[in-house]
mmCIF file of the C-alpha atoms, coordinates in Angstrom:
data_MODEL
# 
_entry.id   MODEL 
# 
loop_
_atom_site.group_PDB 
_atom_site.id 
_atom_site.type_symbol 
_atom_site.label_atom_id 
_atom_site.label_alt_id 
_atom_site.label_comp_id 
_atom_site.label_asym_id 
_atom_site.label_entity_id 
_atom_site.label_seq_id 
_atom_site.pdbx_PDB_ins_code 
_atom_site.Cartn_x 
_atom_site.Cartn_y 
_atom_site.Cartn_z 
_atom_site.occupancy 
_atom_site.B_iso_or_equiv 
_atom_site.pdbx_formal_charge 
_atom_site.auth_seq_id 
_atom_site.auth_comp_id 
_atom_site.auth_asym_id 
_atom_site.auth_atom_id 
_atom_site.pdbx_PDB_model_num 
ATOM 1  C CA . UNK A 1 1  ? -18.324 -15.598 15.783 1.00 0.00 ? 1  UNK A CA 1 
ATOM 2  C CA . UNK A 1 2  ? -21.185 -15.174 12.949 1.00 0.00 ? 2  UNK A CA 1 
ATOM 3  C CA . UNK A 1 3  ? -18.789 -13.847 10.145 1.00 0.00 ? 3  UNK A CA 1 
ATOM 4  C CA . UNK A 1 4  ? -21.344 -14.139 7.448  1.00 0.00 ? 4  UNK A CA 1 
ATOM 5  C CA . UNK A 1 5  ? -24.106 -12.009 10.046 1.00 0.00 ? 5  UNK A CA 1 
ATOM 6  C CA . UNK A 1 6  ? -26.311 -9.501  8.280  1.00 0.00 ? 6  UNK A CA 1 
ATOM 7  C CA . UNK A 1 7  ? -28.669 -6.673  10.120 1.00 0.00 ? 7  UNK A CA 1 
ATOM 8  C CA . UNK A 1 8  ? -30.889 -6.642  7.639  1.00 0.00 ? 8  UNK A CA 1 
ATOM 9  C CA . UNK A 1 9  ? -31.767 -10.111 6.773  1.00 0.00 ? 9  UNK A CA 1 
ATOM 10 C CA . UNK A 1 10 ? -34.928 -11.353 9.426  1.00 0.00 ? 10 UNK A CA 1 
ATOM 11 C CA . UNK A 1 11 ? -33.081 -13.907 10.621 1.00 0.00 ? 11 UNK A CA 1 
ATOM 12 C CA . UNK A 1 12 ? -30.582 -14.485 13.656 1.00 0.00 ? 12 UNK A CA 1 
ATOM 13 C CA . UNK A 1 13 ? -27.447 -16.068 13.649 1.00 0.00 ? 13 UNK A CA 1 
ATOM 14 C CA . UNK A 1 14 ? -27.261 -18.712 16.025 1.00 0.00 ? 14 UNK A CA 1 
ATOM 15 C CA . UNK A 1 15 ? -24.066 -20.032 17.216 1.00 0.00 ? 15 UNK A CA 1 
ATOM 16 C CA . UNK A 1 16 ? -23.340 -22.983 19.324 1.00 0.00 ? 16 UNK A CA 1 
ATOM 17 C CA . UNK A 1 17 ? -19.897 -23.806 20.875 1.00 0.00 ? 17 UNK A CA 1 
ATOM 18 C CA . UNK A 1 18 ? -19.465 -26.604 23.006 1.00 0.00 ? 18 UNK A CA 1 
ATOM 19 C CA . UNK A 1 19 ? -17.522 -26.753 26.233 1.00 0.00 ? 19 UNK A CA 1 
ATOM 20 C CA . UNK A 1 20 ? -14.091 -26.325 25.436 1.00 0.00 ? 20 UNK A CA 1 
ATOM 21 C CA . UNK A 1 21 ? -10.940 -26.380 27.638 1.00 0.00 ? 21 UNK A CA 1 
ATOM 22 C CA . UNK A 1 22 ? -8.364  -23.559 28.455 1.00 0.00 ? 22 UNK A CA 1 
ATOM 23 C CA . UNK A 1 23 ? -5.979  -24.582 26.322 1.00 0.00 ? 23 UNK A CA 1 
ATOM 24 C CA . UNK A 1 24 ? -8.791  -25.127 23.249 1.00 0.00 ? 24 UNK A CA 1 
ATOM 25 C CA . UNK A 1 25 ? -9.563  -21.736 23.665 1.00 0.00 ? 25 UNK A CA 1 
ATOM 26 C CA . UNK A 1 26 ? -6.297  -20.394 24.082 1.00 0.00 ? 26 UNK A CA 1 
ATOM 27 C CA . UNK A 1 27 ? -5.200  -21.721 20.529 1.00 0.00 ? 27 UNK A CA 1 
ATOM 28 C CA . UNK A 1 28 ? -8.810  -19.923 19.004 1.00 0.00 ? 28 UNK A CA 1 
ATOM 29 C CA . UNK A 1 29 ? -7.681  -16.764 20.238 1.00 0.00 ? 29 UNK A CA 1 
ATOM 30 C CA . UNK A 1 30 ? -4.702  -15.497 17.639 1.00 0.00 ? 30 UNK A CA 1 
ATOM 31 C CA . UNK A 1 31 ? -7.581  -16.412 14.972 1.00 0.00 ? 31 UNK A CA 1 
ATOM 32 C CA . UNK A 1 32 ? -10.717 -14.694 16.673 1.00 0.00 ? 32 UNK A CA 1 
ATOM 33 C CA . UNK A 1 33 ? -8.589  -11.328 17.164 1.00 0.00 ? 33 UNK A CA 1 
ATOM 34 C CA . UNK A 1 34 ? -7.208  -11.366 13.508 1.00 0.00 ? 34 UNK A CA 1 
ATOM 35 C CA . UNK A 1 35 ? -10.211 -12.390 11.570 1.00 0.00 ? 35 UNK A CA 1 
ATOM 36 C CA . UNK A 1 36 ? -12.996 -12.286 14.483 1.00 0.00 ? 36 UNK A CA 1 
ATOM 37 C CA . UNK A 1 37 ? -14.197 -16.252 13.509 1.00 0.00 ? 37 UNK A CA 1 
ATOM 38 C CA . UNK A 1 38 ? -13.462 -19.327 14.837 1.00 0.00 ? 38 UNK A CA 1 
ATOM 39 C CA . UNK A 1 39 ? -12.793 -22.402 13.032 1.00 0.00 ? 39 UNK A CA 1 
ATOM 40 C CA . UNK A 1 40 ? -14.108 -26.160 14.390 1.00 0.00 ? 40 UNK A CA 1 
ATOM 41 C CA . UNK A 1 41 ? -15.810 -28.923 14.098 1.00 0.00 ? 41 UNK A CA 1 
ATOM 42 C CA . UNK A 1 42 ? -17.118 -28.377 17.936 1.00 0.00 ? 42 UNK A CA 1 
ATOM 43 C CA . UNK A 1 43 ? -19.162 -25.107 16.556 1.00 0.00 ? 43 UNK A CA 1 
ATOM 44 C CA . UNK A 1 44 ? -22.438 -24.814 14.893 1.00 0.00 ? 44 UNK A CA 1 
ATOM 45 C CA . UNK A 1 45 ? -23.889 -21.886 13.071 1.00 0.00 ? 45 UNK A CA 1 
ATOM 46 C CA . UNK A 1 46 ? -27.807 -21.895 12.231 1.00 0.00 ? 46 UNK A CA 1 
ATOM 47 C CA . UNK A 1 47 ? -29.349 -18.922 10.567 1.00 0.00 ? 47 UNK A CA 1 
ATOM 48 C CA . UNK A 1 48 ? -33.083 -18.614 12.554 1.00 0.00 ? 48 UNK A CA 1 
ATOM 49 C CA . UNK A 1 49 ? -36.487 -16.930 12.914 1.00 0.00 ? 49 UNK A CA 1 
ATOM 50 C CA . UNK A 1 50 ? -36.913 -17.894 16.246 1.00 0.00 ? 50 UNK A CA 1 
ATOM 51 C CA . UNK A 1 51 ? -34.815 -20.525 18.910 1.00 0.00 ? 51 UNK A CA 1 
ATOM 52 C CA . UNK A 1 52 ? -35.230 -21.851 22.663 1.00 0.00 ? 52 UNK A CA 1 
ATOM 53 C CA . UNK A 1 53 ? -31.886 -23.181 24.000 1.00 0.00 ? 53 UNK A CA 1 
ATOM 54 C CA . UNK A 1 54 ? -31.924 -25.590 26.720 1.00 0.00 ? 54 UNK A CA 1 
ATOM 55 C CA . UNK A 1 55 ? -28.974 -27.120 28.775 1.00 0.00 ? 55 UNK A CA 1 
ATOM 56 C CA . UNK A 1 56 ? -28.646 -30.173 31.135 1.00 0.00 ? 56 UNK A CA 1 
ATOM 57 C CA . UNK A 1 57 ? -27.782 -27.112 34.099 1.00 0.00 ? 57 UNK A CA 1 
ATOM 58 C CA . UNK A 1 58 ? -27.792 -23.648 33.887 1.00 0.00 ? 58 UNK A CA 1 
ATOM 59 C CA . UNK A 1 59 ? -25.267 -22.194 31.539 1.00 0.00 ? 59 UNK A CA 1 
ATOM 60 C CA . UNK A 1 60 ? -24.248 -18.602 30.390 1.00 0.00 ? 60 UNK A CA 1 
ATOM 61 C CA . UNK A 1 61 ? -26.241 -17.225 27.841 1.00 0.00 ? 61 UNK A CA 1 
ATOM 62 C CA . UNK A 1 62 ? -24.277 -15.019 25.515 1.00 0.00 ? 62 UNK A CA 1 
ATOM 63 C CA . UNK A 1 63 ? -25.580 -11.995 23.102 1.00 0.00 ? 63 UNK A CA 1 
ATOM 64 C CA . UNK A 1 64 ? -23.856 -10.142 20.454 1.00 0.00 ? 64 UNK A CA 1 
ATOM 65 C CA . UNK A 1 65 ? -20.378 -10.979 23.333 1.00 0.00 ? 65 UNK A CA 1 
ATOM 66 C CA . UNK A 1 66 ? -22.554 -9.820  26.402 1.00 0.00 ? 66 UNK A CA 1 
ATOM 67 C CA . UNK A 1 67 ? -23.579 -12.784 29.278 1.00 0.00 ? 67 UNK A CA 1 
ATOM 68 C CA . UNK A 1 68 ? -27.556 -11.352 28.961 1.00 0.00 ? 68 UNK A CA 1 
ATOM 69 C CA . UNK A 1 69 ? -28.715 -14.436 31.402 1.00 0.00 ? 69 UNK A CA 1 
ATOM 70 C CA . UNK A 1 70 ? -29.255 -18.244 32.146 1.00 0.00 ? 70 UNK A CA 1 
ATOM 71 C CA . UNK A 1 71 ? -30.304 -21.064 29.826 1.00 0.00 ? 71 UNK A CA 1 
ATOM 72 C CA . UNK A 1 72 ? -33.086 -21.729 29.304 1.00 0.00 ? 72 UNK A CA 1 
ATOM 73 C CA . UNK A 1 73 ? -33.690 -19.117 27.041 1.00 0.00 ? 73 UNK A CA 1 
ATOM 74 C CA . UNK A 1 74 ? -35.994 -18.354 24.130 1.00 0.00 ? 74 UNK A CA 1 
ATOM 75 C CA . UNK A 1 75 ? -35.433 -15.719 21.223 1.00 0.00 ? 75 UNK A CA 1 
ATOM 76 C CA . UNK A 1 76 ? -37.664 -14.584 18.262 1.00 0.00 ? 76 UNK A CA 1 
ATOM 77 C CA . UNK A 1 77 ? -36.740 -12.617 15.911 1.00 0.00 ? 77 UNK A CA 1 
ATOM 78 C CA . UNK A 1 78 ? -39.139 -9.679  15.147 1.00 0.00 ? 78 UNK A CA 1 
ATOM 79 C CA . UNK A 1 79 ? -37.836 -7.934  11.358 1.00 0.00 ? 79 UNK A CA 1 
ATOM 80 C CA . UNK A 1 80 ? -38.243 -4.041  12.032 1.00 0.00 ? 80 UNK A CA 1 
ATOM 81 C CA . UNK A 1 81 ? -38.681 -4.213  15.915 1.00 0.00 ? 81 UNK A CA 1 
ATOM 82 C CA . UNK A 1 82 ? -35.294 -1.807  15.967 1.00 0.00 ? 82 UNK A CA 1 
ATOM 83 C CA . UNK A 1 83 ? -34.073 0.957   14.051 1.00 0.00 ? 83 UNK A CA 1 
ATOM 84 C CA . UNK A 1 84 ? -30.124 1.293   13.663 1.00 0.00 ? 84 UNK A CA 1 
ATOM 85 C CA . UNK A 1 85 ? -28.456 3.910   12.059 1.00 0.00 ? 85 UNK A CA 1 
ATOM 86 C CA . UNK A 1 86 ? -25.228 3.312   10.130 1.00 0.00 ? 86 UNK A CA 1 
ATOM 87 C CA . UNK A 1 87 ? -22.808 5.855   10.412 1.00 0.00 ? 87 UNK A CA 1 
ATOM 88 C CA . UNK A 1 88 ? -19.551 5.646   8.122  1.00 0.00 ? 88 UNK A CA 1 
ATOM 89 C CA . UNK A 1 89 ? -16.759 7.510   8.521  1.00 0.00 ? 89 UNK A CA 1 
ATOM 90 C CA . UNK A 1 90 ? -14.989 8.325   5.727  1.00 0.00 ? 90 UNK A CA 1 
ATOM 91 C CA . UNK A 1 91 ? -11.233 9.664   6.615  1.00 0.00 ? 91 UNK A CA 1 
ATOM 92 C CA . UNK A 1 92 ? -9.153  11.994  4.206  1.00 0.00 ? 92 UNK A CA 1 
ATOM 93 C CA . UNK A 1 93 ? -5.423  11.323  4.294  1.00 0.00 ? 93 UNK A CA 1 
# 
């Protein structure tokens, strides 16, 4: 959904879909499994420090593809709060 995410850059990457039917989403999916992004105009992508999200009612909040709680919700980024470790496997064939 964030193609263009990076770990180390400070900042998160915000993105903002709006309701979309069953069929809608059914013709996204061929895309999202190939390439893992979606392509429309009813998306937004922000790159942020910090973010509240509000909604008319209660709607599923959604983080890195987990439902993490309700709206409203607010998020600030804090650079160096988490240490990941990379690990890259490197196959011999």
């Amino acid at each position: 959904m964030a193609p263009d995410a990076r770990l180390e850059d400070g900042r998160l990457d915000l993105v903002l879909l709006e309701n979309l039917s069953v069929l809608e989403i059914a013709r996204m999916l061929p895309r999202l499994a190939v390439t893992g992004e979606i392509r429309t105009k009813r998306i937004q992508r922000h790159r942020v420090t910090r973010a509240r999200i509000e909604t008319e009612r209660p709607c599923a909040f959604h983080a890195d593809g987990e439902i993490v709680g309700m709206t409203p919700v607010e998020i600030t980024v804090v650079p160096g709060a988490m240490r990941v470790w990379r690990l890259w496997l490197v196959s011999a064939i």
